[in-house]
Structures are given as structure tokens and as C-alpha cells.
N, C-alpha and C positions, 0 to 999 in steps of 0.2 A: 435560209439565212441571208440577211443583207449583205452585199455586197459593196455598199456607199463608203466612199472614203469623206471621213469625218474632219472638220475644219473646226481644230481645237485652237487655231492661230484666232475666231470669229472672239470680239471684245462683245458679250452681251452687258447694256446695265440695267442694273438685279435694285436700283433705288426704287423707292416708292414698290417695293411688292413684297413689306414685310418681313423682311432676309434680318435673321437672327445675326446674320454677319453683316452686310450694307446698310440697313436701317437701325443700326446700334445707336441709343438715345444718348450716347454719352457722347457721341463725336461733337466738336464741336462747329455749329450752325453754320451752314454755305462752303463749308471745308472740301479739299482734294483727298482725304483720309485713304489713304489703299488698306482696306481689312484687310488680313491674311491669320487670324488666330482662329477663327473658326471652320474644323474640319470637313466643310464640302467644298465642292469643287466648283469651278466656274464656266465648266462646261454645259453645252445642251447635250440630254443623254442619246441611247438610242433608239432611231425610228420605232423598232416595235416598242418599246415603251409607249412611246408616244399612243402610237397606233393603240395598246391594252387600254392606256385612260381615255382617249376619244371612243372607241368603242360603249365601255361604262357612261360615257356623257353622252351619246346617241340613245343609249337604253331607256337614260332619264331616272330611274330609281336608285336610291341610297341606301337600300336596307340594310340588315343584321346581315352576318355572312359563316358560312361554317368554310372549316381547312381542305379542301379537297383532296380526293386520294392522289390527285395527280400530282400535287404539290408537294404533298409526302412523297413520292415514287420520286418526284426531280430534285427535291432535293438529296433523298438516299443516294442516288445515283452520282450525282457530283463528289461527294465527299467520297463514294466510291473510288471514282476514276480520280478526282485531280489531289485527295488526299491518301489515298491506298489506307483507307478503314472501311471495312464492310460492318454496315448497324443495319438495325431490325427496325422496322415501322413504329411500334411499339413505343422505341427509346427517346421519340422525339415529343416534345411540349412547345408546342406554337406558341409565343409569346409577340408583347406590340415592341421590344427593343431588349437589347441588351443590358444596359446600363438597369433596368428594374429586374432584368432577369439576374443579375450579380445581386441585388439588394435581395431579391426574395431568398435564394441562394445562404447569403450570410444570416437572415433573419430566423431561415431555418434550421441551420448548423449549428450556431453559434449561441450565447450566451454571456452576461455580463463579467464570468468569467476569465471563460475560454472563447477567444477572438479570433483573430483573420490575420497573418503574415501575407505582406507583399514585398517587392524592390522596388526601392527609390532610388533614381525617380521614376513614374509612372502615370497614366494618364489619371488625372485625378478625381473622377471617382472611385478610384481602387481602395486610397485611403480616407475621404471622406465618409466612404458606406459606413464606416464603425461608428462614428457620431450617428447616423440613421438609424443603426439598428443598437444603438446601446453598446456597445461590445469591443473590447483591447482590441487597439491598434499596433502590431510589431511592423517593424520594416527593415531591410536588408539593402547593403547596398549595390549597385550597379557601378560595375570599375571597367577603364581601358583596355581593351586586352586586344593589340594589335591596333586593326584598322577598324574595330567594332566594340559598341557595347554589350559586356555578357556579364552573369553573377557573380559576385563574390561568393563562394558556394560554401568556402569555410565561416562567413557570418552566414549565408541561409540556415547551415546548420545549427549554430549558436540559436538564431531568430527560432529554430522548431523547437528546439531544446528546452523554451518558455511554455510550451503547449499552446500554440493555437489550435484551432478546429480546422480553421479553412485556409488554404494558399490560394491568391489570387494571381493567376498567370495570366500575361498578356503577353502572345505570340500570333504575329508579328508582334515587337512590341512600341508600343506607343509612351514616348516619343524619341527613343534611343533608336528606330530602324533597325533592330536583330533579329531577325531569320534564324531561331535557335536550332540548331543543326539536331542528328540524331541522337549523337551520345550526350549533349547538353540534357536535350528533353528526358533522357533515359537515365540522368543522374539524377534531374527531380522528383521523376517518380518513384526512382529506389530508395530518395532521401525523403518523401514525403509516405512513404509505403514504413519505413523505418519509424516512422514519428506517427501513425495512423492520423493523418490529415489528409484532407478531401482536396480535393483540387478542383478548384474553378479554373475552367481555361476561357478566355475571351479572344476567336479567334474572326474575328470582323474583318482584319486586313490581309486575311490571308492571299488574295487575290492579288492583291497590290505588292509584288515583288520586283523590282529594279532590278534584279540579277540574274541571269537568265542561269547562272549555277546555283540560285538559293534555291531549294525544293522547300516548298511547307510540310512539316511534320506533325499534324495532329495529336496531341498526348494522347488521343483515345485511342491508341491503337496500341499502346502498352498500359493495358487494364489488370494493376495487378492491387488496385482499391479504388475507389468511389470515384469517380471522375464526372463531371459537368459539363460539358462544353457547346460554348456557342458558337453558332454561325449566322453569318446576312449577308444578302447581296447589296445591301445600301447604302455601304460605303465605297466598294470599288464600282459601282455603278449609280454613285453618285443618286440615291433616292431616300436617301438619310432623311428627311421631311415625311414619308410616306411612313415612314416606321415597318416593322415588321422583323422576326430573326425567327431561328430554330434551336433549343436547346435539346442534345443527346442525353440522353440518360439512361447508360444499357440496365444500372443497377434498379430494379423496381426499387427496394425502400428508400432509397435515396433520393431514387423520383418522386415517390410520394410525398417526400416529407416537402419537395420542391413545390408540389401542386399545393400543397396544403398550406405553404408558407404565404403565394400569392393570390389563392383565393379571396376576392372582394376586393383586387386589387389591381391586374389587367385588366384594359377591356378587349373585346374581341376584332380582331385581324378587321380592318374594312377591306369592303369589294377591293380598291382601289390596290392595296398592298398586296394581296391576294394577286390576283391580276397582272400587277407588274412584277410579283417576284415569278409567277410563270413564266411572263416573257421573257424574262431576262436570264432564268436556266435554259430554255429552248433557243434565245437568239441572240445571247448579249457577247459572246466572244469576240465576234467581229469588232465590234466597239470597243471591247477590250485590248483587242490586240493592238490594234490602234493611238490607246491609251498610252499605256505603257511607255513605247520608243520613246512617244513626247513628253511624259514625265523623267523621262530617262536622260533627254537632255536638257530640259530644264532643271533637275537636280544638278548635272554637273555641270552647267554657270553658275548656280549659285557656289557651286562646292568652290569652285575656281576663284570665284570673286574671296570668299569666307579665305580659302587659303593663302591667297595672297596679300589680306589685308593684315598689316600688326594689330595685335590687340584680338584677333579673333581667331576660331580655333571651331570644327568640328569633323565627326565621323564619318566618311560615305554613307550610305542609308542601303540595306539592304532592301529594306521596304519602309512603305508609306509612303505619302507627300509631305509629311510632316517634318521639317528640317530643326535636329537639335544644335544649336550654335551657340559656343562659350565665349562668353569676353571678358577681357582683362580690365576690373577695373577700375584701376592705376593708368591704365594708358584711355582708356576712351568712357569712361567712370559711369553714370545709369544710362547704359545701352538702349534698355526697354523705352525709360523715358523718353531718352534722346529722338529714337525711330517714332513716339507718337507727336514729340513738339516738329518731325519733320513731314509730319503726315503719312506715318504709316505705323500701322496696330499690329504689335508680336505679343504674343503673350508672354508673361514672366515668366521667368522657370521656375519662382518658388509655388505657384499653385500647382506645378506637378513634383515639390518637395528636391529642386532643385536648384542650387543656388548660383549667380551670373549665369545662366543662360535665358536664351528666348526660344520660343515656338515658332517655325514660319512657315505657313502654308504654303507649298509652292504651285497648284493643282491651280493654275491658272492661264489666262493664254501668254505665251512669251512677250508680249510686248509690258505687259501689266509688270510682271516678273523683271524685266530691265528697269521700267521705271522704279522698281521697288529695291533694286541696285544700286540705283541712282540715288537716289535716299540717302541709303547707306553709306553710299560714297560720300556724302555731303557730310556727314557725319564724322566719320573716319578720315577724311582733308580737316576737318576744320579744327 
């Protein structure tokens, strides 16, 4: 394992190379625009990555690629150790992403009936999947409860009550930061166990926790009905471009009706995904660790800057870089706006069914993050 200490303070620019976030065609022409809506990070990852795709570019071929047993075996293994569930080889379906692996998910379960419950707000695909797949939309909401967002669990139950098929979980969740603790995750599964609804868990961020007291809790380790759940390492390790994840599924028919759903419809793992999700169960810690501290205190400038300004308002972030921030507005009126006429891109809250807030990525290097303070300040003085 590497032992290089990583310079997340390095500004790389990401224009001109295609970046879904930098090369966004709507900015407008010769602009100082700071993206920050789009979920990757602005780091370079680490060396053995690097080193897995140079490798493949020395090889020189691109072909078809099958799942390796080692890939299976590293990932069993991690979700072993860092989430305390033991699964079976068996229960996993390689998929190129999450976000299709939820859509084959509800296309399989569900019906123009009987649909899909989630909380709002949420990251949104969770409620757009229903227009995809045909199929009722319920939603529940997400309330204050301390210094974090958690369910409202007396409308969750309400929301089961209508019969959906499928519950969409997002733990960590995106974009509220809650680390949902033990007896959280084990009120879902007795309320969804009650109502026989399946659970889709989306657990992408698990990696990414801010608090060194927030453990991640896997729902698959209280199997007492059909559970789904995914994992990837390409969000906390920043290779979300590369595609790649793993969906559990201890229950065979459940699984099947999964494989069945997206037949004709992933394609298969390239070398390159393959490759870099090896490296990155064998030697991505280090760069993790790493991580973290520095999103640790870039969160709390932002939190400090958000807290002390009037007109705005959010929750510590147990996890993610995704900062949810409310504004008042009566005192400082289209925030969202405001931040793109000063040259900087948050996204709304209402595309995650949430209303005055913004999305702000903070997974950047502090200097970028000050100036994107700056901003804000200009805003909020003026």
C-alpha cells in the first residue's frame, strides 16, 4: 500500500476534457462559473489507480471482459469487514452503475399499480425512476430532528399504507448527510417487513462518512424480506466516470426477477472498471484516509460561513460532500439564482423535491471552496 501523502490543496483545470461538471454548455461563454452541482470530486485519485489504467494502456487491447473471481472475493470481503454482513458469491450481479441498477430494480417489482415509496427530499433519481418505469410515485417526508436529517416514520407509515412494492433507501443519504444509525435502519425493515415491500438500499456513500462516530449500517444484515442493495467504490474514490457497482441479492427469486428485468439492457464491466475497482479494494485506503480529514474541514468552513450568515440555515453532514443549505427567501429571495448571476452553479433543491434549498459540492481543493464563499458573501452583503 502506498504511502504518498496526497495534495488535495493541488487546483487541477478539468476545462476543455469534457467534465459533465466544467464543460457544462449552458454556462455562460468566457465565464469564471465555479461548478459545484455535480457529484465528483476535484481531486486526482490514487496512484494505484492510476497505475491499473496505465497498465491496460500498455496492454493496448480494449476487448469484452468477464467479472473476475477476485473481484467478487474483494468485494465480499470489504462489506464484510467495514460493514459487519457476511454474503455469499452467489448474491452479487455486477452491474455498469447504480442509478440503472435502481431502474431495473423498480421495473422489475413494480407495476402501473403498485409503485415505489421514497423520502423527500432525495437524490433525484429516486423519484423520477416512476415516470421510467410507468409506475406510482409516493413520497415521505424528511424532518429536523436535532442536529440531522432523519424520517418522518409516522408519514413512512402512512406512505406503506397506500401499497407500494418497492422502498427506495438512500443510506448514506443524498442530500440530507444522515448516517442512519442501527435502530433507524431496523425500524425500516420492521415497517417495511409489515407492509411486505422490498427494499432497494443505495449505498454508494457509504465510504464517505465525516464522523468518525457514524458507523455505516448496511440494511442487509437485518434480512427479514427481500432486500437489494448496492455498493461502488466510485464515488468515494472519485471514479464515477468509469462506471462500475455491485448489487447483493441473498434472495434468489428476487434476484432473478433483477437479472431478468435488465436483460438487454447493461452492458458489460470494461477492462478499465474492472481493473480499477481491484485497485482500489486492495490499495485505495490510504487515499482515503487522507480524504476524508480534508473534506472534514472543508465541510466545517462551509458550515461556519452557512451558520453565521442571516437568511441561511443547514445541518452538519454526517456524510457526503454534498452540502444541503436552506435560505430564507424573504431575506436573500432566489439564492440558486443569485449564486449562478455571481458565478457559481448549486443546484436547486427542488430537482431533489426540495423546496429553498441548494446542493453544493464541496469535494474540491480549499482554495476553490473559499472563492466559492466569496461568492456567497457577495451575495448575502449585498
Amino acid at each position: 500500500m502506498s504511502h504518498k501523502v496526497y495534495d488535495f490543496d493541488q487546483v487541477i483545470d478539468r476545462h476543455h476534457t469534457h467534465s459533465f461538471k466544467w464543460d457544462n454548455v449552458t454556462y455562460p461563454a468566457n465565464s469564471d462559473m465555479l461548478p459545484m452541482p455535480v457529484a465528483d470530486m476535484d481531486f486526482v485519485v490514487a496512484d494505484e489507480i492510476l497505475a491499473a489504467i496505465d497498465q491496460i494502456t500498455s496492454h493496448g487491447i480494449l476487448g469484452y471482459s468477464i467479472v473476475p473471481e477476485t473481484l467478487k472475493e474483494a468485494a465480499q470481503s470489504k462489506i464484510a469487514r467495514d460493514y459487519k454482513w457476511s454474503t455469499s458469491l452467489e448474491s452479487q450481479v455486477w452491474i455498469p452503475g447504480i442509478v440503472p441498477g435502481i431502474t431495473a430494480a423498480c421495473a422489475g417489482l413494480t407495476n402501473e399499480k403498485e409503485g415505489i415509496i421514497t423520502a423527500v427530499p432525495v437524490y433525484h433519481p429516486f423519484h423520477l425512476v416512476a415516470g421510467w418505469v410507468n409506475c406510482p410515485l409516493i413520497t415521505f417526508e424528511m424532518i429536523k430532528d436535532g442536529d440531522r436529517w432523519n424520517y418522518d416514520f409516522e408519514d413512512f407509515e402512512r406512505g406503506l399504507q397506500k401499497g407500494p412494492k418497492v422502498f427506495l433507501l438512500c443510506n448514506p443519504h443524498n442530500p440530507g448527510g444522515t448516517v442512519f444509525n442501527e435502530s433507524e435502519i431496523k425500524r425500516i425493515v420492521e415497517l417495511c417487513a409489515k407492509y411486505h415491500v422490498t427494499i432497494v438500499s443505495d449505498e454508494i456513500h457509504a465510504d464517505l462518512r465525516l464522523r468518525a462516530a457514524s458507523e455505516h449500517i448496511s440494511i442487509g444484515r437485518f434480512e427479514q424480506q427481500p432486500i437489494i442493495s448496492f455498493f461502488a467504490t466510485s464515488k468515494a474514490f472519485n471514479t464515477a466516470g468509469l462506471g462500475g457497482a455491485v448489487a447483493v441479492i441473498p434472495d434468489k427469486d428476487l434476484r432473478d426477477k433483477f437479472i431478468k428485468a435488465s436483460n438487454g439492457f447493461f452492458s458489460m464491466l470494461s477492462r478499465h472498471s474492472i481493473e480499477v475497482m481491484l485497485a482500489t479494494y486492495a490499495s485505495g485506503e490510504s487515499w482515503l484516509s487522507q480524504l476524508l480529514p480534508y473534506l472534514q474541514v472543508n465541510h466545517d468552513l462551509l458550515y461556519d460561513f452557512v451558520q453565521s450568515t442571516p437568511g441561511l440555515a443547514m445541518q452538519p453532514l454526517e456524510a457526503t460532500y454534498l452540502a444541503w443549505i436552506e435560505y430564507d427567501e424573504a431575506i436573500l429571495g432566489d439564492f440558486q439564482k443569485k449564486c449562478w448571476d455571481a458565478g457559481l452553479h448549486v443546484l436547486r433543491g427542488e430537482q431533489f423535491k426540495g423546496r429553498n434549498f441548494v446542493r453544493l459540492n464541496f469535494a474540491c481543493p480549499r482554495s476553490v471552496l473559499e472563492k466559492a464563499i466569496n461568492r456567497m458573501k457577495s451575495i448575502s452583503n449585498g
